[in-house]
N, C-alpha and C positions, 0 to 999 in steps of 0.2 A: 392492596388488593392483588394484584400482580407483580412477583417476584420473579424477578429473571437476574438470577444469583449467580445461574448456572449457562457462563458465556462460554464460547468457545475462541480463545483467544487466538488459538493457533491459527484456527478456521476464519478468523476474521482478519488477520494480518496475510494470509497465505492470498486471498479473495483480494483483495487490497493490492497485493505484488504486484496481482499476475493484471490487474486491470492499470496500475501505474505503470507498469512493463510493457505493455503493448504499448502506448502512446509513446515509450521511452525507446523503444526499437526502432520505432520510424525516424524519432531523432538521432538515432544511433546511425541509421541506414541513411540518411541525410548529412553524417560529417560530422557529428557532435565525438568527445572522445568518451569511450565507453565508460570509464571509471565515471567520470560523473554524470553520464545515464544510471549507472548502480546507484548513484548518491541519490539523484532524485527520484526513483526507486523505493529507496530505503525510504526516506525522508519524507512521501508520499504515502505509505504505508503505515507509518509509525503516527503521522497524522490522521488518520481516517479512523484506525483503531482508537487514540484518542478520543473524536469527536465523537464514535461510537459508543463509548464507555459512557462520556460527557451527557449523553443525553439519554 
């Protein structure tokens, strides 16, 4: 009944960053070392698009 074929993966990984990037900035500005703020960044991202797709 409802085909949604037509995703926007860019658009759903970009939305994803930018909201695992804020939480990851504060840990950034708290001490943590930056590369792996990018890690869980990425890896927060690439998860939600996942589950996105998944469901």
């Amino acid at each position: 009944m409802y085909d949604n074929s037509n995703r926007d993966w860019v658009g759903s990984l970009l939305i994803a960053a930018i909201g695992a990037g804020v939480i990851t900035s504060f840990a950034v500005s708290q001490g943590q070392n930056p590369l792996e703020g990018l890690g869980i960044t990425a890896i927060a991202a690439v998860a939600a698009v996942t589950i996105d797709c998944l469901l």
